[in-house]
C-alpha positions in Angstrom: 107.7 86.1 100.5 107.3 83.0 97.3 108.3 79.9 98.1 109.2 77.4 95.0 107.2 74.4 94.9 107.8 71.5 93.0 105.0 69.0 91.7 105.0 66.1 89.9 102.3 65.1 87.0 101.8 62.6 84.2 103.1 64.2 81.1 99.8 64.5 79.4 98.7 66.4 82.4 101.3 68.8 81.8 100.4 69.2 78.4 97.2 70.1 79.1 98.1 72.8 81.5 100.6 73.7 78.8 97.3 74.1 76.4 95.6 76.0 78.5 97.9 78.2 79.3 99.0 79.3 76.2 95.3 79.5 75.6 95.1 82.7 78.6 98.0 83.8 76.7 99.8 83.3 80.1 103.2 81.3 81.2 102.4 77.7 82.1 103.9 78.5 86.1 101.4 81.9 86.0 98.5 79.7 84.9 99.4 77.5 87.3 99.1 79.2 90.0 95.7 81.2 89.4 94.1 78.0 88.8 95.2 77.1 92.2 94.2 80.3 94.1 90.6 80.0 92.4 90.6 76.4 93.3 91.3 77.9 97.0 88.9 80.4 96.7 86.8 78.2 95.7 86.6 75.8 98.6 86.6 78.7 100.6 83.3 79.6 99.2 82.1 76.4 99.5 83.0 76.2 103.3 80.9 79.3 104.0 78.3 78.2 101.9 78.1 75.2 104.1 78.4 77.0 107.2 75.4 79.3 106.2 73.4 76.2 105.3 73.3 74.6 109.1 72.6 78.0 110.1 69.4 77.6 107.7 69.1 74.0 108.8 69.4 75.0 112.8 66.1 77.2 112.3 68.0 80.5 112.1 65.9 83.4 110.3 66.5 84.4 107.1 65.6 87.5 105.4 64.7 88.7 101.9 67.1 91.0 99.9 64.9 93.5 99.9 64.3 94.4 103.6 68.1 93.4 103.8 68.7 96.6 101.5 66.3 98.9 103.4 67.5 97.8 107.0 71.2 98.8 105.7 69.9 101.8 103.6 71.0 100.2 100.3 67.3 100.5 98.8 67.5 104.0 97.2 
C-alpha cells in the first residue's frame, strides 16, 4: 500500500529536483522517490559496512576472495 507524503523545500530546491528529473526523463514525484530509496539503500550499505568493520577491528579472521571462491565452489 503508498502512502502520500508531503514535504516542504525552498523553491530553488525544487527546481533543482525539477532539473534533474527532467534530466532522467522521469516525473519530478518518480525522481523523487528513487533518489530517496538509493539514499536508503545507501545508509543501509553503510550500516553493514560498519558492522563488518568492528568485526575486522574485534580481531575476527578474514579471508581472501580466492579461497572464499574455492571453499563455496565458485573457483571454476
Amino acid at each position: 500500500m503508498n502512502k502520500r507524503v508531503t514535504i516542504e523545500m525552498p523553491d530553488e530546491m525544487l527546481k533543482l529536483v525539477e532539473e534533474y528529473a527532467a534530466e532522467a526523463g522521469t516525473a519530478t514525484d518518480d525522481y523523487l522517490r528513487d533518489v530517496i530509496e538509493q539514499h536508503l539503500e545507501d545508509l543501509n550499505d553503510i550500516a553493514a559496512a560498519e558492522v563488518a568493520m568492528q568485526s575486522i577491528r574485534d580481531g575476527e579472521p578474514t579471508y581472501p576472495l580466492a579461497e572464499v571462491k574455492q571453499r563455496l565452489g565458485l573457483d571454476h
